[in-house]
LUMPA-423429 format. One record per residue (C-alpha): residue in one letter; x, y, z. Coordinates in steps of 0.02 Angstrom, whole numbers, always signed. Example, Ala and Ser with C-alpha at 12.3 -4.5 7.8 and 13.67 -1.06 7.14 Angstrom:
+--------+--------+--------+--------+
| residu |     xx |     yy |     zz |
+--------+--------+--------+--------+
|      A |   +615 |   -225 |   +390 |
|      S |   +684 |    -53 |   +357 |
+--------+--------+--------+--------+
//
This chain:
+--------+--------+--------+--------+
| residu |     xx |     yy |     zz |
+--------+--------+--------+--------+
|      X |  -3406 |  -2005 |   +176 |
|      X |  -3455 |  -1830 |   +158 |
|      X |  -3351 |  -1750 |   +297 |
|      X |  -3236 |  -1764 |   +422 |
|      X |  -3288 |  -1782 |   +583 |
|      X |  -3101 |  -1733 |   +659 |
|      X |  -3117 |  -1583 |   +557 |
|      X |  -3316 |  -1537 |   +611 |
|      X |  -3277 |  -1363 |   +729 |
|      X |  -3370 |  -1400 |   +896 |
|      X |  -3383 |  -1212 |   +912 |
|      X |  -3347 |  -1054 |   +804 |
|      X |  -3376 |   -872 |   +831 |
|      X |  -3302 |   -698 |   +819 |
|      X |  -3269 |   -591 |   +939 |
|      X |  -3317 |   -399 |   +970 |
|      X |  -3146 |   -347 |   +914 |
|      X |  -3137 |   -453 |   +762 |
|      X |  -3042 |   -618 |   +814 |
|      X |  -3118 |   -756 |   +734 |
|      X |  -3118 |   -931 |   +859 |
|      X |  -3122 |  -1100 |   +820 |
|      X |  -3135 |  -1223 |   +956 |
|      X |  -3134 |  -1418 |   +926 |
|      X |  -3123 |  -1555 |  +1061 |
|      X |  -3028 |  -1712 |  +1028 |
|      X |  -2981 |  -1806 |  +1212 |
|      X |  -2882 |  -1955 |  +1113 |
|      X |  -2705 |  -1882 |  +1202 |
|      X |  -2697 |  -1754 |  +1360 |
|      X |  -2636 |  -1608 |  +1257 |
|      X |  -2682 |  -1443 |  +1138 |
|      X |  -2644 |  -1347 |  +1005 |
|      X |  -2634 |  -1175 |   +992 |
|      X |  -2648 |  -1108 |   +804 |
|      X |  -2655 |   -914 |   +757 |
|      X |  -2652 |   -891 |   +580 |
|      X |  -2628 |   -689 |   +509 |
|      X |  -2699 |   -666 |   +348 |
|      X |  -2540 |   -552 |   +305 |
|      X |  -2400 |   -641 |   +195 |
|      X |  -2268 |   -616 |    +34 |
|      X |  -2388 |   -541 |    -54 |
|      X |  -2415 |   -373 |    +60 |
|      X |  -2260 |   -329 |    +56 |
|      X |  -2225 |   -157 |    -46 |
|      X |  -2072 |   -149 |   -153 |
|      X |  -1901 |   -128 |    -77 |
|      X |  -1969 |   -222 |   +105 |
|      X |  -1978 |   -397 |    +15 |
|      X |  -1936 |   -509 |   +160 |
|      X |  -2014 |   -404 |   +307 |
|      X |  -2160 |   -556 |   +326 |
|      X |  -2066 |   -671 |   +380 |
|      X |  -1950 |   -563 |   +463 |
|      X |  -2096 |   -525 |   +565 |
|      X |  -2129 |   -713 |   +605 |
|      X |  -1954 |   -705 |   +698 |
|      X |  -1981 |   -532 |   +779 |
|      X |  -2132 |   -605 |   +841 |
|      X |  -2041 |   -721 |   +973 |
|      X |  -1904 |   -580 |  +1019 |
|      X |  -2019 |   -515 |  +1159 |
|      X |  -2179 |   -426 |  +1212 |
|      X |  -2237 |   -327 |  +1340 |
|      X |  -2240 |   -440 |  +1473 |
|      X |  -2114 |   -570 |  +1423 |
|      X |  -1958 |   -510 |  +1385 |
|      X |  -1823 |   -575 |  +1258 |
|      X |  -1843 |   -749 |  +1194 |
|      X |  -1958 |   -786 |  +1343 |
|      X |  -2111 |   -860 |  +1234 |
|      X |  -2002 |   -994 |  +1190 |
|      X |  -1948 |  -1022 |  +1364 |
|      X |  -2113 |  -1037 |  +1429 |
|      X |  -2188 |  -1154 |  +1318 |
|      X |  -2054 |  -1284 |  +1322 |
|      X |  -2020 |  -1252 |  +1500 |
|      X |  -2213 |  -1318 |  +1513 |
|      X |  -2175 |  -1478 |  +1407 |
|      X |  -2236 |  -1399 |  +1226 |
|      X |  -2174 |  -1338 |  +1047 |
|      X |  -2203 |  -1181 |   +990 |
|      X |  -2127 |  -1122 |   +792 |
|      X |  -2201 |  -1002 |   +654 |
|      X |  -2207 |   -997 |   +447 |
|      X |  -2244 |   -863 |   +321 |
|      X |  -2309 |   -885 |   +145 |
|      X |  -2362 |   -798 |    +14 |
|      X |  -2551 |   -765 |    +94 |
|      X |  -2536 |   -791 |   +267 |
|      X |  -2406 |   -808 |   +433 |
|      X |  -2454 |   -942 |   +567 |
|      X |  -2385 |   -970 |   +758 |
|      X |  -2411 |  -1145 |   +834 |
|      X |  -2411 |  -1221 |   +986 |
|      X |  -2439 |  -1397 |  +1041 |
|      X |  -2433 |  -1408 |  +1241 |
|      X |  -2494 |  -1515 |  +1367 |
|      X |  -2687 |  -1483 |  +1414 |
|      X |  -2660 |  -1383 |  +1583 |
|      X |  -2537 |  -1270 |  +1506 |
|      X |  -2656 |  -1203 |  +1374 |
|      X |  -2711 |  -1058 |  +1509 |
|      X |  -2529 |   -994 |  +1469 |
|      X |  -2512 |  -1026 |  +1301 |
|      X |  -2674 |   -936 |  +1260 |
|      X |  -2616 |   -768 |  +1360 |
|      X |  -2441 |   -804 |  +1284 |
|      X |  -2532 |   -765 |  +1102 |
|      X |  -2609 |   -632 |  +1169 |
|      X |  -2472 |   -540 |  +1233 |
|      X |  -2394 |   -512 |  +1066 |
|      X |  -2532 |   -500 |   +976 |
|      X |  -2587 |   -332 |  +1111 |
|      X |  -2410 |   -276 |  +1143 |
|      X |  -2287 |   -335 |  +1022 |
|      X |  -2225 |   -160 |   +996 |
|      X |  -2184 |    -94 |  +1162 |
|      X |  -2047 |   -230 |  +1159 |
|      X |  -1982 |   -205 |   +983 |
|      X |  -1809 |   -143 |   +988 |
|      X |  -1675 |   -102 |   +852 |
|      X |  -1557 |   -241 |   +942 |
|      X |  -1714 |   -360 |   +926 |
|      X |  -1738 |   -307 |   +739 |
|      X |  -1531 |   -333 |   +702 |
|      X |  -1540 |   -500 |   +776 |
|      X |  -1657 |   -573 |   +686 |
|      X |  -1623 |   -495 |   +516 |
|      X |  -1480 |   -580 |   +545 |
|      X |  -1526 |   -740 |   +581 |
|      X |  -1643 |   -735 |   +426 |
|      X |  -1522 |   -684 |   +328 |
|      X |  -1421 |   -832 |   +373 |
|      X |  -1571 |   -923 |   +354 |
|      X |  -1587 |   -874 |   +171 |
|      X |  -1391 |   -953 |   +127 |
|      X |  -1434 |  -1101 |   +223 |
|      X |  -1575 |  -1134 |   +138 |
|      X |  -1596 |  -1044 |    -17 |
|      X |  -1410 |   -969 |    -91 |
|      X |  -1293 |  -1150 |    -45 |
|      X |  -1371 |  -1288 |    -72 |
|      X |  -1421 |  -1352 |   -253 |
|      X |  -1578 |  -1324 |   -319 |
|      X |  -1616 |  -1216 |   -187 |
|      X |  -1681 |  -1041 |   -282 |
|      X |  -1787 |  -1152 |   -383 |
|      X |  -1951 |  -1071 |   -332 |
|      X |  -1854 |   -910 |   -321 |
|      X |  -1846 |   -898 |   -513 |
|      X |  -2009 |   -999 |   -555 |
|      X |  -2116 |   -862 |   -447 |
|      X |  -2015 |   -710 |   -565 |
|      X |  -2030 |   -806 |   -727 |
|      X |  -2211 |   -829 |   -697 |
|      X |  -2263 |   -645 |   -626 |
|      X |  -2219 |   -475 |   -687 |
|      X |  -2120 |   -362 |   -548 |
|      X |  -2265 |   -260 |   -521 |
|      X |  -2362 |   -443 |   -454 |
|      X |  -2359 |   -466 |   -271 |
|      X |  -2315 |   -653 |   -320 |
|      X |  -2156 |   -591 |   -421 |
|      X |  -2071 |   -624 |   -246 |
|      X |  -2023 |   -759 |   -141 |
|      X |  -2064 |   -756 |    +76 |
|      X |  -1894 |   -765 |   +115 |
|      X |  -1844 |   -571 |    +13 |
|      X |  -1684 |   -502 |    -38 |
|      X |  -1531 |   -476 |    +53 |
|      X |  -1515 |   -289 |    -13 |
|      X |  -1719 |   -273 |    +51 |
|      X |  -1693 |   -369 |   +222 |
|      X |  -1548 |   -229 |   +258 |
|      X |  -1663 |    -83 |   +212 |
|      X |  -1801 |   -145 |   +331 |
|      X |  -1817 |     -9 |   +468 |
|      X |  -1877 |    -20 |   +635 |
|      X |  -2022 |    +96 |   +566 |
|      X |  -2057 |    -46 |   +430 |
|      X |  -2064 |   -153 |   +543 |
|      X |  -2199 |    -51 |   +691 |
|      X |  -2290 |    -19 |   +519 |
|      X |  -2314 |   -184 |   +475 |
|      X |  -2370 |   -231 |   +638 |
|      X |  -2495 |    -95 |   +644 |
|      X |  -2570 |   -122 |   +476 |
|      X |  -2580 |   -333 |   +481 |
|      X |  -2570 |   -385 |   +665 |
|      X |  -2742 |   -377 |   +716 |
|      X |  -2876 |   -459 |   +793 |
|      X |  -2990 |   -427 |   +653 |
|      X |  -2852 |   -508 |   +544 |
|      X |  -2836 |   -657 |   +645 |
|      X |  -2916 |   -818 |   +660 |
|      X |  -2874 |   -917 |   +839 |
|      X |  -2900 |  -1116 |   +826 |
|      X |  -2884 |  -1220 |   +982 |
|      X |  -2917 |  -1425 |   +962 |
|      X |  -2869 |  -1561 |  +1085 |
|      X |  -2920 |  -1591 |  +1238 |
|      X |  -3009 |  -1457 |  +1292 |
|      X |  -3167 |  -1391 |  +1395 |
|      X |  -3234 |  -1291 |  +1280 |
|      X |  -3341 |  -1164 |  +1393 |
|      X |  -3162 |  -1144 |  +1500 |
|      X |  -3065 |  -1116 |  +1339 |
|      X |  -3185 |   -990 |  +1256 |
|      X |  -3195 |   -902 |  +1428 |
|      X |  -2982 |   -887 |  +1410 |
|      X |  -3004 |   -814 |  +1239 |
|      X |  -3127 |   -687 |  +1294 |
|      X |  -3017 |   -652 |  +1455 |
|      X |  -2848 |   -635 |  +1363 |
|      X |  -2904 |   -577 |  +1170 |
|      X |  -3055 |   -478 |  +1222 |
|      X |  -2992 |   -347 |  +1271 |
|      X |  -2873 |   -307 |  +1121 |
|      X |  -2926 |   -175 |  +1016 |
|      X |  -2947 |   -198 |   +839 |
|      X |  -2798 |    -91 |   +798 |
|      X |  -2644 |   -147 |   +920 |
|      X |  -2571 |    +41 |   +919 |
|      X |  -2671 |   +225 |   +913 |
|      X |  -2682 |   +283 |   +735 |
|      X |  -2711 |   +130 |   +654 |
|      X |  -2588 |    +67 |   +519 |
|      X |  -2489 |   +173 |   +398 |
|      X |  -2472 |     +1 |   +251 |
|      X |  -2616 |    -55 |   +150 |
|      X |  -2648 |   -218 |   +134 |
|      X |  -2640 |   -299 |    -59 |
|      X |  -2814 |   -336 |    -81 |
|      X |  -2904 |   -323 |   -260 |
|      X |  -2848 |   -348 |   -448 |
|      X |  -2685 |   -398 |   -493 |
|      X |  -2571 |   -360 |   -615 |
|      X |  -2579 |   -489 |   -767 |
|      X |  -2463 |   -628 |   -772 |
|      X |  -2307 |   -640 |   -890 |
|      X |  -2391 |   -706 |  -1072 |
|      X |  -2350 |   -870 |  -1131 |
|      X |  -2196 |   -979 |  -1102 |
|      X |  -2044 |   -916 |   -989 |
|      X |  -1872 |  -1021 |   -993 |
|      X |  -1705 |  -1005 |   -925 |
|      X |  -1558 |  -1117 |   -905 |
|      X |  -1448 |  -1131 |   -754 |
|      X |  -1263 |  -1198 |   -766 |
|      X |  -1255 |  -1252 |   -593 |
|      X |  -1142 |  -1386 |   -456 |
|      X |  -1304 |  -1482 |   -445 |
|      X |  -1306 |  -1671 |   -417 |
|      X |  -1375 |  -1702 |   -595 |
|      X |  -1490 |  -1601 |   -717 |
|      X |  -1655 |  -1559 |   -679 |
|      X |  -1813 |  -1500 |   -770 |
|      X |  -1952 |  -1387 |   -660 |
|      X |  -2084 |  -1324 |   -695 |
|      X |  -2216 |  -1210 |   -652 |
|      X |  -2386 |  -1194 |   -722 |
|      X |  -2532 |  -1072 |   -704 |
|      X |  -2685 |  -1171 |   -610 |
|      X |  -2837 |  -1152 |   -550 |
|      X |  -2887 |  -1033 |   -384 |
|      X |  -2905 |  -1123 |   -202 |
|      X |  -3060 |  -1148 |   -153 |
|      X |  -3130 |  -1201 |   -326 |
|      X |  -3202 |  -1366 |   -401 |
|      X |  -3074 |  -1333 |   -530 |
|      X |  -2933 |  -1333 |   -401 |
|      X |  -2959 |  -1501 |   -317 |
|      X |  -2987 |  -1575 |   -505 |
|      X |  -2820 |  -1497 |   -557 |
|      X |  -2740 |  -1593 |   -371 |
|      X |  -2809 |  -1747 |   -448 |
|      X |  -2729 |  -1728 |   -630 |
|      X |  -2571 |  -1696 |   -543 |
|      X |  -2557 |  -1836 |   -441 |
|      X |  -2628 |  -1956 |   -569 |
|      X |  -2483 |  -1877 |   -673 |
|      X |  -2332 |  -1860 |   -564 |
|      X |  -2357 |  -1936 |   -382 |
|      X |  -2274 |  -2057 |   -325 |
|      X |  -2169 |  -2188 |   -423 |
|      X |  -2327 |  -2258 |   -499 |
|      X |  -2392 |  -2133 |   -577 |
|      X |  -2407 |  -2093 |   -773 |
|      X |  -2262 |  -1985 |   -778 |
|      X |  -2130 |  -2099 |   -636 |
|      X |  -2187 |  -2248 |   -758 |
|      X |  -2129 |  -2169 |   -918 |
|      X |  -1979 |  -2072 |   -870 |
|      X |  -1904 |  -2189 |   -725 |
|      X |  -1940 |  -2350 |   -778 |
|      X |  -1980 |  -2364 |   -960 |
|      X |  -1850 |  -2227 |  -1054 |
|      X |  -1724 |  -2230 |   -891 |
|      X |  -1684 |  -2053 |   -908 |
|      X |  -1753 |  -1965 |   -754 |
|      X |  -1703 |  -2040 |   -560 |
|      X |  -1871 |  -1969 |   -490 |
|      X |  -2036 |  -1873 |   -531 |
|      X |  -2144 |  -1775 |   -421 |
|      X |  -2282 |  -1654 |   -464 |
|      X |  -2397 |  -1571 |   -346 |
|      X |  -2519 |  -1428 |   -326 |
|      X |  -2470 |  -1270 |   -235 |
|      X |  -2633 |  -1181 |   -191 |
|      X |  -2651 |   -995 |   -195 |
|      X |  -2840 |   -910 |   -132 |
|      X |  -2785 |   -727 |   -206 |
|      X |  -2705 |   -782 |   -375 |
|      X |  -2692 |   -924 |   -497 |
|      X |  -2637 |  -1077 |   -396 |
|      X |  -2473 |  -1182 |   -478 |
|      X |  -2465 |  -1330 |   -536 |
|      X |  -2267 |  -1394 |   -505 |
|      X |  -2145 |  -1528 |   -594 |
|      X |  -1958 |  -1587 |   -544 |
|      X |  -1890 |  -1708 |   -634 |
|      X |  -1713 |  -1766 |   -592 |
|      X |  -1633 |  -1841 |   -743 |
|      X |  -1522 |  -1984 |   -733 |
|      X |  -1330 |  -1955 |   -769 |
|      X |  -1275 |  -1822 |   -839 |
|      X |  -1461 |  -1804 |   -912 |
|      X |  -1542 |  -1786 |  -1090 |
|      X |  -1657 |  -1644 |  -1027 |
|      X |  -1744 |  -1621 |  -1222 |
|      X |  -1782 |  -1793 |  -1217 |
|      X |  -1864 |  -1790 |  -1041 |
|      X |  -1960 |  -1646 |  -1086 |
|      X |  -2027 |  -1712 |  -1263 |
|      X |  -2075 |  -1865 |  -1162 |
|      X |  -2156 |  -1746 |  -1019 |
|      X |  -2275 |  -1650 |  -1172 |
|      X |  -2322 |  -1801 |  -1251 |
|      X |  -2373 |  -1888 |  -1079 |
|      X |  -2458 |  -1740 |  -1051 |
|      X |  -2544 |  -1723 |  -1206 |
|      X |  -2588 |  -1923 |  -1211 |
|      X |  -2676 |  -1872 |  -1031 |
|      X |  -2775 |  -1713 |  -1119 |
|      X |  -2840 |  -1834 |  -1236 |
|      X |  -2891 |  -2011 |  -1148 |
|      X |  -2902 |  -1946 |   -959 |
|      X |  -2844 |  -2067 |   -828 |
|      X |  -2871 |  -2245 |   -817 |
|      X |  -2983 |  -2312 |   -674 |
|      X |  -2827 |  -2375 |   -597 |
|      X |  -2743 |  -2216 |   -618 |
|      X |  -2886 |  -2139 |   -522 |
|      X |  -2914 |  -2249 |   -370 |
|      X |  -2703 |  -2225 |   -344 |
|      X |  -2726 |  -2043 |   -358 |
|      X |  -2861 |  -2052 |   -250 |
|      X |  -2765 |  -2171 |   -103 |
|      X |  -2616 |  -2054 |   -120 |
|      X |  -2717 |  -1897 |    -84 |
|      X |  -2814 |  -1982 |    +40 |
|      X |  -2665 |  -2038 |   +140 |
|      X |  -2567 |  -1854 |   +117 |
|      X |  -2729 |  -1805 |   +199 |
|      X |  -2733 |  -1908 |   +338 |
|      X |  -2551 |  -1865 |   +383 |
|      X |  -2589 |  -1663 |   +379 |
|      X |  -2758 |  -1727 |   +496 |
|      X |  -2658 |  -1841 |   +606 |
|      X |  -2609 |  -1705 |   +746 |
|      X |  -2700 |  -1577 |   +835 |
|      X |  -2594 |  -1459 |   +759 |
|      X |  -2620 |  -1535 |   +595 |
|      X |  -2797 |  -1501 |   +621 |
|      X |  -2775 |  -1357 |   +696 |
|      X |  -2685 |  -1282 |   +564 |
|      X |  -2823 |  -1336 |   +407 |
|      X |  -2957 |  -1285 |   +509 |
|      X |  -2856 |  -1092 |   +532 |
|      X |  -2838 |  -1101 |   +329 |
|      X |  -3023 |  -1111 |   +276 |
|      X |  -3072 |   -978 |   +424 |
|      X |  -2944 |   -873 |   +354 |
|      X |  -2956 |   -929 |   +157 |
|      X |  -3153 |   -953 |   +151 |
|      X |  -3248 |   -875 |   +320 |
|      X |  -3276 |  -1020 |   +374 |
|      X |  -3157 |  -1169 |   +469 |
|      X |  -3333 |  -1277 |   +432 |
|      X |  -3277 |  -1303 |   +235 |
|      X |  -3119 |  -1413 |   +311 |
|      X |  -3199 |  -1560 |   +346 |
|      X |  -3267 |  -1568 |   +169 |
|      X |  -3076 |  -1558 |    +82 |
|      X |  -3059 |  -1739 |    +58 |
|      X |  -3212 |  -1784 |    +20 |
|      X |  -3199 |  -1635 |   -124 |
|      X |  -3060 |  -1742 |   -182 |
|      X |  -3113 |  -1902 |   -194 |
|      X |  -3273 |  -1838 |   -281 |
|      X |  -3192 |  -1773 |   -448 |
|      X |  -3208 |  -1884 |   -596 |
|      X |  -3109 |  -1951 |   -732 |
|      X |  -3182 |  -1817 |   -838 |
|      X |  -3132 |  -1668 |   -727 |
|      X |  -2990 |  -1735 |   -722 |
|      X |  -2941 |  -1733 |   -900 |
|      X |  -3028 |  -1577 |   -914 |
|      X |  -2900 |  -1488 |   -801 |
|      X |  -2749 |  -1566 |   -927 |
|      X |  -2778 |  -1396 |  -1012 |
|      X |  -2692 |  -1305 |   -908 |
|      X |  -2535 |  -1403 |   -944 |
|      X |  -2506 |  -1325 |  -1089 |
|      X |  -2321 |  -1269 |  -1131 |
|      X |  -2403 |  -1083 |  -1160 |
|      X |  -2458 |  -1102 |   -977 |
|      X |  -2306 |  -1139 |   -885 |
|      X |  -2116 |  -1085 |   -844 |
|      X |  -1981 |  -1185 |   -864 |
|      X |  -1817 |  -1188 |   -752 |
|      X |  -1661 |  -1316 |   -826 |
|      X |  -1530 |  -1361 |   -705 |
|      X |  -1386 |  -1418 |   -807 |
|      X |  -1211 |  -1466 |   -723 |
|      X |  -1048 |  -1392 |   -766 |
|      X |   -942 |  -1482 |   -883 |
|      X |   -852 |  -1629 |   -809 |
|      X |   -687 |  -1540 |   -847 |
|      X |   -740 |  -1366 |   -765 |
|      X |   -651 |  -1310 |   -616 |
|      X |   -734 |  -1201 |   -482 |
|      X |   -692 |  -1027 |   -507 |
|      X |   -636 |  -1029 |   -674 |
|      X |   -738 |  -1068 |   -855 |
|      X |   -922 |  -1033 |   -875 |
|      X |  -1010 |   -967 |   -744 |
|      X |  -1180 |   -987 |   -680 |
|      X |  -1309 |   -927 |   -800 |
|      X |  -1454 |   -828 |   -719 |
|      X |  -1624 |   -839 |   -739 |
|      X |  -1704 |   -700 |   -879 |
|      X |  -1738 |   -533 |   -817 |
|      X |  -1958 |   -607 |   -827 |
|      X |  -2007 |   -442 |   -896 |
|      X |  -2135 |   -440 |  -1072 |
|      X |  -1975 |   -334 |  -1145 |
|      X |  -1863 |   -505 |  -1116 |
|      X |  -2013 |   -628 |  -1189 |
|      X |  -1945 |   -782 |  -1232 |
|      X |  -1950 |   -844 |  -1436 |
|      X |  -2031 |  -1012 |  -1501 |
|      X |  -2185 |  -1076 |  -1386 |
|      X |  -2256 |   -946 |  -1278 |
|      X |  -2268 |   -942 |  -1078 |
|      X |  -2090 |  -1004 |   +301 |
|      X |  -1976 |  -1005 |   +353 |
+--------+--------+--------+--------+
//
């Protein structure tokens, strides 16, 4: 198998104004998904309006010119569909999956806010939802354990200067400052056409859904608003990352101690990438793998490994590790038994066996991202946006199942401890009451000034 077939685009194009379209028929089920992807994330934000991204997702379903208040909600589900958004670091996406005959509507629903976001942007509309994602941030982020994780990883790793220093979901101090001018400035400088890719699979007619696009989209100029935007987009070098190994050590409630990690990887989009996704599952996915084996069931001292591959198309991707350690946790034992795994896979590579479970994990993590028409929908928006192209999609698995034991082992090196940041969750003593004793310690200021001694480091 070289390809996908799900994942072939029946039809791709651009038009006059920039959009870039991906059609794709698939008449399994009577419905369609509608998948806009913005190449605008975390990382074009400016300092001081961390946050604004995905305050923008939200803002985006507060109204447009022609359908007021939370009314692109209200028509999709009225219509028997699911619409949502996400923001990441590179890119904010809006989804729909609706029955067939109500893709007419959903398409001009996109196209609305895309054209006229702005002449329904209000300060009520922009108090709401700061709000709301403000609330979102202590649900999700602030109280519940483990939940800044990636909030600390992402400094440790990047200087403050780095565009990746930051998480999506900003400050609270930033997500006050945000003005109603931020916000029409964002919009002008990253919600356009030309910015866009459109991706519509399911079951479709594709000459009557490209003639939709061109109705609705065509007539959008490039720039939504006269005078173009008043932001520039992050695009071009970036700021080197923070030298050799970062740690810190968190006194936290959590439900037991905890080792994670972070290490610098490979960009998307590379040979190197999908040989580094390998490594890490044959390392630390699922409860057979190398590292599960070890720690779980041979030493006891970890409850559950998982490692993974977070892929990045502007920077280094990262290669990430949480271990949960079992009672109250030996976390220096865990992590000499982590390095010498590690260093045991540098040397020997992995097994055949190792391989073909790496390979059946990957395979199946695939199939469930593929299984949808928004699941497709969505991968075939990332390489348009990622790589020019929504074609390269139907060659991702195949990518994967192609590397070999050698590349494999070859992509160990970047699991060196001079590579990586390390987070420790360690409970409170068992004798510590809440509000008085130690309290939480937080993560290193992840300047070069503070560099740490011994080895070196959507919503």
């Amino acid at each position: 198998m070289d390809r996908s077939p799900l994942l072939v685009p029946d039809h791709e194009f651009r038009l006059p104004n920039g959009l870039h379209v991906v059609l794709s028929e698939d008449h399994l089920n009577p419905v369609a998904a509608v998948c806009v992807w913005y190449h605008v994330g975390s990382r074009d934000e400016r300092p001081g309006r961390t946050g604004l991204a995905h305050l923008f997702e939200h803002l985006m379903f507060q109204g447009s010119a022609q359908v007021p208040g939370n009314g692109h909600f209200e028509a999709v589900q009225a219509g028997g569909g699911q619409p949502n958004g996400t923001t990441g670091f590179e890119r904010t996406n809006y989804f729909e999956t609706v029955p067939a005959h109500q893709l007419e509507l959903t398409l001009w629903l996109e196209a609305d806010r895309m054209g006229s976001l702005l002449d329904a942007l209000t300060e009520q509309a922009l108090d709401n939802q700061r709000a709301v994602v403000k609330n979102e941030r202590r649900q999700r982020y602030d109280n519940v354990p483990y939940g800044t994780v990636w909030e600390h990883l992402m400094a440790m790793l990047h200087p403050p200067t780095h565009p990746y220093h930051h998480m999506p979901i900003g400050s609270m101090a930033d997500l006050d400052a945000a003005t109603l001018d931020d916000a029409r400035a964002f919009f002008r400088t990253h919600y356009a056409p030309s910015n866009a890719v459109l991706a519509v699979v399911g079951d479709i007619d594709p000459v009557r859904t490209r003639a939709w696009v061109e109705k609705y989209f065509g007539s959008l100029p490039d720039c939504p608003t006269a005078g173009g935007g008043t932001e520039t987009a992050v695009r071009g070098p970036l700021p080197d990352p923070v030298p050799g190994e970062r740690r810190a050590v968190l006194r936290h409630p959590v439900p037991s101690a905890a080792l994670m990690c972070a290490y610098r990887m490979p960009v998307d989009g590379t040979r190197e990438a999908d040989a580094a996704e390998v490594a890490l599952a044959v390392l630390g996915a699922g409860e057979s793998s190398r590292l599960a084996t070890r720690l779980v069931l041979d030493d006891q001292n970890a409850l559950k490994v998982s490692m993974g591959l977070m892929r990045f198309a502007h920077a280094p991707s990262l290669g990430w590790l949480d271990i949960k350690a079992s009672g109250r946790g030996d976390l220096p034992a865990v992590e000499a038994a982590l390095d010498e795994e590690i260093a045991r896979f540098a040397a020997e590579g992995p097994t055949k066996d190792e391989l073909d479970r790496a390979r059946a994990h990957l395979s199946r993590k695939h199939l469930d991202a593929s299984a949808t028409v928004g699941g497709r929908a969505d991968l075939l928006c990332r390489y348009a946006t990622f790589f020019g192209t929504a074609a390269g999609a139907a060659g991702s698995l195949p990518r994967l199942l192609d590397v070999t034991a050698a590349e494999a082992r070859a992509a160990a090196a970047h699991l060196d401890p001079a590579n990586r940041s390390v987070l420790l969750y360690e409970p409170p003593p068992r004798n510590h009451t809440p509000g008085a004793g130690p309290r939480p310690e937080p993560a290193p200021d992840p300047s070069p000034a503070t560099a740490p001694t011994g080895r070196t480091a959507d919503r």
